[in-house]
C-alpha positions as CSV (number, residue, x, y, z in Angstrom):
1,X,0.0,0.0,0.0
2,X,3.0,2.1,0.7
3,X,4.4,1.6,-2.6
4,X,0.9,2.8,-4.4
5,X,0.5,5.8,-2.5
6,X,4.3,7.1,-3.4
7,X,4.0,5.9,-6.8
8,X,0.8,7.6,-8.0
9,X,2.3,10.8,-6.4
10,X,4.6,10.3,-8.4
11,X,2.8,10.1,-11.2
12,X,0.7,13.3,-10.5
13,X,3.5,14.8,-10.0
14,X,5.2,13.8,-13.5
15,X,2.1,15.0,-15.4
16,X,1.6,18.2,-13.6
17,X,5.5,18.9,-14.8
18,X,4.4,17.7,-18.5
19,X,1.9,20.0,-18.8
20,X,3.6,23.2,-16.9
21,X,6.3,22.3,-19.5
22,X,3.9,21.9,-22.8
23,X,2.3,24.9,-21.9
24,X,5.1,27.0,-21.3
25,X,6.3,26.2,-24.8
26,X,3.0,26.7,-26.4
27,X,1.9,30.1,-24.5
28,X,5.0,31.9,-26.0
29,X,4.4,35.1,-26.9
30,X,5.6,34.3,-30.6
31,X,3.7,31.1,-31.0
32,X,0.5,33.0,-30.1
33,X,1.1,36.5,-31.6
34,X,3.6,36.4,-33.3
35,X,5.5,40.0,-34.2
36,X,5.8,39.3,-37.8
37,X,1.6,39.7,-37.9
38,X,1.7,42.8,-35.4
39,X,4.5,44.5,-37.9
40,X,2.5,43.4,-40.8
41,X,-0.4,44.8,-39.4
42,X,0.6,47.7,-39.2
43,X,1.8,48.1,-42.7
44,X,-1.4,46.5,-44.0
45,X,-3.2,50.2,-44.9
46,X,-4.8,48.8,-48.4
47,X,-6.3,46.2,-50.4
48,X,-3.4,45.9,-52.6
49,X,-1.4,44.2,-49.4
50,X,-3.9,42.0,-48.5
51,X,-2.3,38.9,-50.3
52,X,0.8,39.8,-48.4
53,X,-0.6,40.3,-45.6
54,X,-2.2,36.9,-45.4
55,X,0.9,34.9,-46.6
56,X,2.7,36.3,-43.7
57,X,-0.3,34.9,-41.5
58,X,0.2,31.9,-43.2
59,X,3.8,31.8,-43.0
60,X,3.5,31.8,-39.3
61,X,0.7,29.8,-37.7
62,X,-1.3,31.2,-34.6
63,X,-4.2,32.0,-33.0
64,X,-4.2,35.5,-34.1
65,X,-3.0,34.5,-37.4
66,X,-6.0,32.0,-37.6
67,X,-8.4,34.8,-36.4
68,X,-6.8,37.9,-39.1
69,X,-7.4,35.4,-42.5
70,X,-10.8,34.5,-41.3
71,X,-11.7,38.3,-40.9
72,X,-9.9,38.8,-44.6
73,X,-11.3,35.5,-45.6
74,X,-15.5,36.9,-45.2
75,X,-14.6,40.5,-46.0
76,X,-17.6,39.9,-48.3
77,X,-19.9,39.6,-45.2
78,X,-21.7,42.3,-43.5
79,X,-19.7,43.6,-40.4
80,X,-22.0,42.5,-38.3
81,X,-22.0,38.8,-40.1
82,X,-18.4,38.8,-39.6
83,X,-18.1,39.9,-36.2
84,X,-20.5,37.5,-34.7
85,X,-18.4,34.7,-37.0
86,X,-15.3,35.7,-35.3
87,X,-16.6,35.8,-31.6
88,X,-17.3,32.3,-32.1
89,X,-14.1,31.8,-34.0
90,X,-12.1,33.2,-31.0
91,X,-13.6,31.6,-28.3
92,X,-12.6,28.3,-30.1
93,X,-8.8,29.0,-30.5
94,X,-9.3,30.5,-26.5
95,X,-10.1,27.1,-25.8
96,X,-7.0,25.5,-27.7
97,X,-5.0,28.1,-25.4
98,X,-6.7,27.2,-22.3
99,X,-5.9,23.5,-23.4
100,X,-4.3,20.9,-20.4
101,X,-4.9,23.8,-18.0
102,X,-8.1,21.8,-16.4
103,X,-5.4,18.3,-15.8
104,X,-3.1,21.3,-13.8
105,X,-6.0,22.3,-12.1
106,X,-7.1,18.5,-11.3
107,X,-3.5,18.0,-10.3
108,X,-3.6,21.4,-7.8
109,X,-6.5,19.6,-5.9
110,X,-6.0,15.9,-6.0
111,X,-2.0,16.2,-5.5
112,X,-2.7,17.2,-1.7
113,X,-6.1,14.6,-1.1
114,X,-3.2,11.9,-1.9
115,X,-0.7,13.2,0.2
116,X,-3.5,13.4,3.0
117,X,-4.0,9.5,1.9
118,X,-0.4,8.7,2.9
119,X,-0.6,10.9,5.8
120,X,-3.4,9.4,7.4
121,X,-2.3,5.5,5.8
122,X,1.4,6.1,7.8
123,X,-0.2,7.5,11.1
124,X,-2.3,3.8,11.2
125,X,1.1,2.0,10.7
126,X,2.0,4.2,13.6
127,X,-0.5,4.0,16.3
128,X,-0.5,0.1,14.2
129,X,2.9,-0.4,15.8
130,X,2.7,1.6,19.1
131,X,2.0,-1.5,20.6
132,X,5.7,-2.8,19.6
133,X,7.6,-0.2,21.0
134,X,8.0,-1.4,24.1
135,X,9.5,-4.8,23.6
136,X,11.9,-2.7,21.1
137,X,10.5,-4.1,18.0
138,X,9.5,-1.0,16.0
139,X,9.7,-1.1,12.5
140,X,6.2,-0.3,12.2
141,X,6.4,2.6,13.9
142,X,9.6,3.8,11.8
143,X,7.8,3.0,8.7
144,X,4.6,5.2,9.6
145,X,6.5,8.4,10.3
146,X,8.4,8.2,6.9
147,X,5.5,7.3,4.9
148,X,3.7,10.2,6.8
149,X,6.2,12.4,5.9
150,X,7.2,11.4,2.2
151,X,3.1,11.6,1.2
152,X,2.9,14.9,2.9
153,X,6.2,16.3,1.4
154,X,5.5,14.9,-2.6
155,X,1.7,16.0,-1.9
156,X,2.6,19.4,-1.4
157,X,5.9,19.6,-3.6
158,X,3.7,18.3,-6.7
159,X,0.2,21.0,-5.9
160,X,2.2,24.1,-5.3
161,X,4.0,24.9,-8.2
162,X,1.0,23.5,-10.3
163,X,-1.5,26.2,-8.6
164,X,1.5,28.7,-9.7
165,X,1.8,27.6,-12.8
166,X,-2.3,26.8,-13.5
167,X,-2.4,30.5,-12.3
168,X,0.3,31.7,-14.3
169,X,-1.2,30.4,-17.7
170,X,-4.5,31.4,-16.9
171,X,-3.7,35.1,-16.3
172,X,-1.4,34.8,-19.4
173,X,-4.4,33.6,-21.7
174,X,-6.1,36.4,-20.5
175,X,-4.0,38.8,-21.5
176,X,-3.4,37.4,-25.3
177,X,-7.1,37.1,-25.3
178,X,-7.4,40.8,-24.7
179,X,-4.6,41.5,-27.3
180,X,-5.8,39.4,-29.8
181,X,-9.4,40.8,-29.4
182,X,-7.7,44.5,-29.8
183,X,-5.9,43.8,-33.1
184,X,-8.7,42.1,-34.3
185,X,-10.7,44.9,-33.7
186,X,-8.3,47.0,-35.5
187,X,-8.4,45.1,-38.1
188,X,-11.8,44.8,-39.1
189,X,-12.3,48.5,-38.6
190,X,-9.6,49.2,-40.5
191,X,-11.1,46.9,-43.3
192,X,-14.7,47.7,-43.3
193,X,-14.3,51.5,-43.9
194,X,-11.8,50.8,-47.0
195,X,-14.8,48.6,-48.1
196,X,-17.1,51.7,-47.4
197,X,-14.9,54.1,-49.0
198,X,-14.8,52.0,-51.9
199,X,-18.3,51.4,-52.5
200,X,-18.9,55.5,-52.3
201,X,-16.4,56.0,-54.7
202,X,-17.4,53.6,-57.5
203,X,-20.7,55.2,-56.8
């Protein structure tokens, strides 16, 4: 029983450090939004760099990239058409960015309950073997305190830098949710009054 109780610790543990590790790599501010799209972006003033503008998307695969050649994609769409499109569109590829964050946050509540486990598991070995100590015979007892101790130690050593970490990301996908939402904005502003100045000037 000892032997379980260690091992699935340390098996929460070594998926709670997978995923901190994944998502480290994948919430990087240039896998996200990359600077090549915000520089672009800027640049983009016209129709006529559209088609560059979108191969630069292309050429660098994100979530804001994904959400910029959808907007260019149904340019033919009402503003309102479009902008409904793209809440939905966003919340989807908020979702990919929020992705393994609820196995962190499963592993920030269960790492402790099985630490707890071990805790309470090596204080019955211990009162178990109280009765030992007296004719000098205490391996029992010596077997509850470390188990005790190990559980509580690899319980708390595997939930505390995953709440960090679960906390971390989820502020950080916040943030590039705002961004992204801002430059798509911009974007489709900037877009739908060149369509409107076009239309009044072949007019």
């Amino acid at each position: 029983m000892e032997q379980i109780i260690i091992y699935v610790l340390l098996v929460t543990s070594v998926i709670g450090l997978t995923i901190i590790i994944e998502r480290a790599l994948a919430l990087r501010a240039r896998n996200v939004v990359p600077p090549e799209i915000q520089n672009a972006l800027e640049t983009c003033r016209a129709d006529g760099d559209l088609p560059m503008f979108r191969r630069i998307c292309e050429q660098n695969p994100s979530p804001l990239g994904r959400l910029l050649v959808f907007i260019d994609t149904h340019r033919q769409w009402t503003q309102e058409e479009t902008i409904n499109a793209l809440e939905t569109r966003a919340r989807h590829e908020v979702s990919r960015l929020e992705r393994g964050l609820v196995i962190l946050e499963i592993v920030v509540g269960i790492a402790p309950l099985l630490g707890l486990v071990g805790t309470i598991y090596g204080l019955i070995l211990l009162f178990g073997g109280m009765g030992d100590v007296s004719s000098g015979n205490n391996p029992n007892l010596a077997a509850g305190i470390a188990l005790a101790l190990h559980a509580t130690l690899l319980g708390l050593l595997t939930a505390i830098p995953s709440l960090i970490a679960w906390s971390y990301f989820n502020k950080k996908d916040e943030t590039y949710a705002i961004e992204m939402a801002a430059l798509c904005e911009e974007f489709l502003r900037r877009q739908y009054q060149e369509k409107t100045v076009v239309e009044k000037t072949s007019k």
